[in-house]
C-alpha positions as CSV (number, residue, x, y, z in Angstrom):
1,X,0.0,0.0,0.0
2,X,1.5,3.6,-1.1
3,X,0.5,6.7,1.0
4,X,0.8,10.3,0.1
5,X,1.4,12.3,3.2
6,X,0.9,16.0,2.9
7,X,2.7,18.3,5.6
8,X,5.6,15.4,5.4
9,X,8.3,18.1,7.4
10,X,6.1,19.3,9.6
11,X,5.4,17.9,13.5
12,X,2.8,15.0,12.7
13,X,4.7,14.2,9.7
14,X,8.0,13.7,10.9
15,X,7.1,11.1,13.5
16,X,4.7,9.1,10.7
17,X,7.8,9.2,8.9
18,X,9.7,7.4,11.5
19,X,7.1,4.4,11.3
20,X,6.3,4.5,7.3
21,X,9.3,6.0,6.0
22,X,8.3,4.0,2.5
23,X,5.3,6.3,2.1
24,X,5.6,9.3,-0.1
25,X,6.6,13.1,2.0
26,X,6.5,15.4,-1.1
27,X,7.7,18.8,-0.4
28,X,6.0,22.0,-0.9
29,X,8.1,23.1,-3.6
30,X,6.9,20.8,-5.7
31,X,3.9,19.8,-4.6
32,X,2.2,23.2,-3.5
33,X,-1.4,22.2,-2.2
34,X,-2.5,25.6,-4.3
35,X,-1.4,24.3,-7.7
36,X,-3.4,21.3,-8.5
37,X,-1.7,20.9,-11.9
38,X,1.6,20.8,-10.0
39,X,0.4,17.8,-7.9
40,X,-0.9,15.7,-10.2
41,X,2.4,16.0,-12.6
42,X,4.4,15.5,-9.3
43,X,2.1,12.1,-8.9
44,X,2.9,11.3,-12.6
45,X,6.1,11.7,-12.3
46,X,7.2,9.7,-9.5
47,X,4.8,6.8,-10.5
48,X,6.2,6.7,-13.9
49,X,10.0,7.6,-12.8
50,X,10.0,5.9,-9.5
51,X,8.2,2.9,-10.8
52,X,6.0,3.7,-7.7
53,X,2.2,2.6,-7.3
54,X,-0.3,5.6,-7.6
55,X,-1.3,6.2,-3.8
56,X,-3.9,4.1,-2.3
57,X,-4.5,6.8,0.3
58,X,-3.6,10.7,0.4
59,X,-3.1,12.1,4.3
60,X,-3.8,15.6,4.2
61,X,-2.3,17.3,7.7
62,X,-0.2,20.7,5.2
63,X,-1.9,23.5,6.9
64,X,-1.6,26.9,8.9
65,X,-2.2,25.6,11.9
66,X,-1.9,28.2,14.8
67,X,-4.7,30.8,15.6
68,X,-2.2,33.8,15.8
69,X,-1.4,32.9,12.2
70,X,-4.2,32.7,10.9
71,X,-5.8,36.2,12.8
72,X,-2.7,37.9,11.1
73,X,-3.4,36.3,7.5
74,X,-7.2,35.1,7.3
75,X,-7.2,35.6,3.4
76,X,-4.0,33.4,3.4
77,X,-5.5,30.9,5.9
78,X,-8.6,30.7,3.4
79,X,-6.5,29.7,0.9
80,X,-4.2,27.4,2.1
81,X,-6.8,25.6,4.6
82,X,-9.7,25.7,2.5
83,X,-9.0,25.9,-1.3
84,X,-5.8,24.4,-0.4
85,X,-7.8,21.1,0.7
86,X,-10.1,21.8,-1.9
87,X,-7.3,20.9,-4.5
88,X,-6.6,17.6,-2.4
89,X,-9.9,16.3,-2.2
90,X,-9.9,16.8,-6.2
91,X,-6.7,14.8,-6.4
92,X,-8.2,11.8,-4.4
93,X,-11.0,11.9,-6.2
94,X,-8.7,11.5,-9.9
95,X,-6.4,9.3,-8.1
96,X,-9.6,6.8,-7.0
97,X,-7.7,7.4,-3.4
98,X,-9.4,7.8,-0.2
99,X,-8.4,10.8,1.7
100,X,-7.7,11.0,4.9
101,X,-8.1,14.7,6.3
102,X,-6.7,16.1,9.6
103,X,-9.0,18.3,11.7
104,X,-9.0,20.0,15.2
105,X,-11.0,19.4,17.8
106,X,-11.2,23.5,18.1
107,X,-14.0,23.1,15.6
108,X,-16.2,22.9,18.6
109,X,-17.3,25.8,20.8
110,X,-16.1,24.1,23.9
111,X,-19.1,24.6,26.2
112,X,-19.7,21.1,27.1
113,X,-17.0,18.5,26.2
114,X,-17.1,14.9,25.3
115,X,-18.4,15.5,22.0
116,X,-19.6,13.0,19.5
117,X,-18.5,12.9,15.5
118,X,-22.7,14.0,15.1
119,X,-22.3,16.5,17.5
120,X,-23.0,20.1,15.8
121,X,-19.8,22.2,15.3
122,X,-19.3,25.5,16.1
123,X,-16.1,27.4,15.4
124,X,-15.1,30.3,17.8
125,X,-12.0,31.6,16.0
126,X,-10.7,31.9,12.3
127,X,-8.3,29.2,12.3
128,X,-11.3,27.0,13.0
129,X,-13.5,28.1,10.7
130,X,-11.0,27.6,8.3
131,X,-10.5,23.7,9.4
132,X,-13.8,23.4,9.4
133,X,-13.9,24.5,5.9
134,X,-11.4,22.0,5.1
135,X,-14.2,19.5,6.6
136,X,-16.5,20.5,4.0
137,X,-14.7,20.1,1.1
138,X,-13.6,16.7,2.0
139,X,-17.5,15.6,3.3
140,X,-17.9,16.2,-0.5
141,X,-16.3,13.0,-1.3
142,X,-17.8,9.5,-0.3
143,X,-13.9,8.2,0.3
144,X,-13.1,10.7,2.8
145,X,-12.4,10.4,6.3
146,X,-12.1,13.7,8.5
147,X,-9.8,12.9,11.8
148,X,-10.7,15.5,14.9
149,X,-7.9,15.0,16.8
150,X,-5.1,17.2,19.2
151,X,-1.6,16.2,19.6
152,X,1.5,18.1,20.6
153,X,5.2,17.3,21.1
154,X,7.4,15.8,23.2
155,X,8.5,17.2,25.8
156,X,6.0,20.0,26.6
157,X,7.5,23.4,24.8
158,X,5.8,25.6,26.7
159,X,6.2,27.3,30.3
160,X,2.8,27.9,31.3
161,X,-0.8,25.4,30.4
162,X,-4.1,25.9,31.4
163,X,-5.4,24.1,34.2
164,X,-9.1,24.5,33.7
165,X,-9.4,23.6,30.5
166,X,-10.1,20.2,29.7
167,X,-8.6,18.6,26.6
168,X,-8.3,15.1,24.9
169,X,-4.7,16.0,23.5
170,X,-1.8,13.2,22.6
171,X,1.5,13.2,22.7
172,X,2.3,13.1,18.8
173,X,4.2,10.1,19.0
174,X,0.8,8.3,20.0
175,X,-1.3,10.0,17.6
176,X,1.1,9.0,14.8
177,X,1.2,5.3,15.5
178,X,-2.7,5.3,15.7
179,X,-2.9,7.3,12.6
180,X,-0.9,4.6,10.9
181,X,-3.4,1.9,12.0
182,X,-6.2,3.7,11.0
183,X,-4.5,4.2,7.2
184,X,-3.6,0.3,7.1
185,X,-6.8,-1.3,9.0
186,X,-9.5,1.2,8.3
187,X,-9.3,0.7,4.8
188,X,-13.0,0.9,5.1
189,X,-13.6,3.6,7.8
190,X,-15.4,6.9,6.2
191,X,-17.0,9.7,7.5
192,X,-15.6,11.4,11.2
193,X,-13.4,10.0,13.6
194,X,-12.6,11.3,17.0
195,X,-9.0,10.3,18.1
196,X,-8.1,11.0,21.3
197,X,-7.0,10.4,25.4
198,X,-10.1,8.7,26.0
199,X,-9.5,9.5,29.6
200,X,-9.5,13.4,29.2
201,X,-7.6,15.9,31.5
202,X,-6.7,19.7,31.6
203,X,-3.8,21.0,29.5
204,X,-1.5,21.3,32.9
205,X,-2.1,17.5,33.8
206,X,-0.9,16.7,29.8
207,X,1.7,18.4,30.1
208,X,2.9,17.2,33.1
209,X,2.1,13.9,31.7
210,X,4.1,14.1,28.9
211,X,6.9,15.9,31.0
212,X,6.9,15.3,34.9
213,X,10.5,16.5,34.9
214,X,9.9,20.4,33.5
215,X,8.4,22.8,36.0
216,X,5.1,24.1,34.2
217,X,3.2,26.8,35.5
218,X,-0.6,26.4,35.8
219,X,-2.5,29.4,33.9
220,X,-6.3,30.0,33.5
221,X,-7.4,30.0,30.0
222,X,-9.2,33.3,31.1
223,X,-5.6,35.0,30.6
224,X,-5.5,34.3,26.8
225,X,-7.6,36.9,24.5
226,X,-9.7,35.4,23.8
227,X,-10.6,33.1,26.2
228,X,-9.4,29.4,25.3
229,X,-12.5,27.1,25.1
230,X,-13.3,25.5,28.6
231,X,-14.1,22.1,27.3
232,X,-12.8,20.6,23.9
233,X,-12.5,16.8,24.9
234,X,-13.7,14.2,22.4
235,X,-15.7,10.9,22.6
236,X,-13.5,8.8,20.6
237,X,-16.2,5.2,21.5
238,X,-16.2,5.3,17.5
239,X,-12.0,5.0,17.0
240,X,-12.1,2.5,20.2
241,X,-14.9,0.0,19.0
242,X,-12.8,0.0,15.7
243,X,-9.0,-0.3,16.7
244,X,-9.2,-1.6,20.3
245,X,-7.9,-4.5,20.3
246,X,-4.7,-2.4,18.7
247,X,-4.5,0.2,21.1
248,X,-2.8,-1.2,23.9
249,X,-0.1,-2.7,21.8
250,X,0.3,0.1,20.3
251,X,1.2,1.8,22.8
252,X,3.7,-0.7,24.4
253,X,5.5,-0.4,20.4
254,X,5.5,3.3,20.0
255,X,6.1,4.1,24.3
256,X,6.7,8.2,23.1
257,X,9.1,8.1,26.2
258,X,11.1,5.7,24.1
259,X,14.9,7.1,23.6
260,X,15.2,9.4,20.5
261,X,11.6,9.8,20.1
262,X,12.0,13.2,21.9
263,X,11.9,15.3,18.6
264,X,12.4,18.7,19.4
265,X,9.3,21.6,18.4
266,X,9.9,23.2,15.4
267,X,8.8,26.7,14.8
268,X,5.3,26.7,13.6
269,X,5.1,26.8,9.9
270,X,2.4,27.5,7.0
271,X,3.5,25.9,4.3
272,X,0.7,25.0,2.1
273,X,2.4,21.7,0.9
274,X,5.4,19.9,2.7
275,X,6.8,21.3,5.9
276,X,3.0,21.8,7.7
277,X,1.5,19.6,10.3
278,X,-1.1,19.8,13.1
């Protein structure tokens, strides 16, 4: 089986690459998610150069993927995070390829927490809307399945979390080694998919989970402007009566404590084709 991964250099894309590092990581200079022309020849080419099989499955996680970003460039954010996916979906649908898109679990308003895939959405900031525009476009193909999800890296990169608000976030190791499941067993998994810590726990306990040695303040997500949700957790029953049976093994086989897992964060990026991830 061949995957395209878009977003290959970015956070999420470097860690799937550690697992699938036979999967194709085209970079944005030639394969720019706004030039659909460009990305088909770029599939020509290496299927015909390479000897290569066309892709079986296209993982789309290339985006601007930070709210500051986005509030300082909506047009830009419109482009790349909506048309942008636009030109994917398109792709799949030539290629006969399902397409796996990655979404946030910001596109809910945060009120209530432990949402369902058939919960309503309801962005409360740009770079939402925008994913959530991304959603749309991919809902209009049958072979498309929209991951909500949260991940971050290893260690936590920040000083300070919030410690009331309550969040279903992964450490990106984890959420790449379920990702790769869900490409090579859920062949036949469509629609939404909630991924998550099934457990759910504020942003100051995950972080102190995914780094007990670092000293990290506790914040009130009253001190951001605006206001970070209160409540973004995800009911992920759907992922776990699917993959179960997987997901404590693969846990034990990709343990993100694991020595030279510990990738450091990169700057965030909005690269529209190979350095962008979630």
């Amino acid at each position: 089986m061949t995957a395209l991964f878009t977003g290959g250099s970015g956070l999420l894309g470097q860690h799937v690459r550690h697992l699938r590092c036979n999967w194709l990581y085209p970079e944005q200079r030639e394969f720019d998610i706004l030039n659909l022309r460009e990305m088909q020849d770029w599939v020509q080419y290496v299927t015909k150069r390479w000897g290569v099989e066309k892709p079986h499955t296209i993982i789309h996680a290339a985006a601007m993927k930070t709210s500051y970003m986005v509030d300082e460039s909506p047009m830009r954010a419109m482009r790349v995070n909506i048309v942008g996916t636009t030109h994917v979906v398109e792709l799949a649908e030539q290629l006969g390829a399902k397409l796996i898109y990655i979404s946030t679990d910001y596109v809910f308003d945060g009120e209530r927490g432990d949402y369902l895939e058939t919960d309503p959405v309801s962005p409360q900031t740009k770079y939402a809307w925008s994913k959530l525009g991304g959603e749309c476009a991919a809902r209009m193909y049958d072979r498309s399945l929209i991951i909500r999800t949260s991940f971050g890296p290893t260690p936590f990169p920040y000083e300070r979390a919030y410690a009331d608000q309550h969040t279903s976030k992964l450490p990106v190791t984890e959420f790449a080694a379920r990702l790769v499941r869900i490409v090579e067993e859920g062949q036949e998994v469509y629609g939404v998919l909630h991924v998550g810590d099934h457990a759910g726990r504020t942003m100051w306990e995950y972080a102190k989970g995914v780094s007990p040695h670092l000293d990290v303040e506790p914040v009130s997500r009253l001190s951001s402007n605006p206001p970070a949700p209160k409540d973004v957790t995800l009911d992920s029953s759907r992922y776990e009566s699917i993959f179960r049976p997987k997901i404590d093994k693969g846990r034990r086989d990709y343990d993100h404590r694991k020595p030279g897992w510990d990738l450091q964060p990169e700057a965030p990026s909005s690269d529209r084709g190979g350095s962008s991830g979630e």
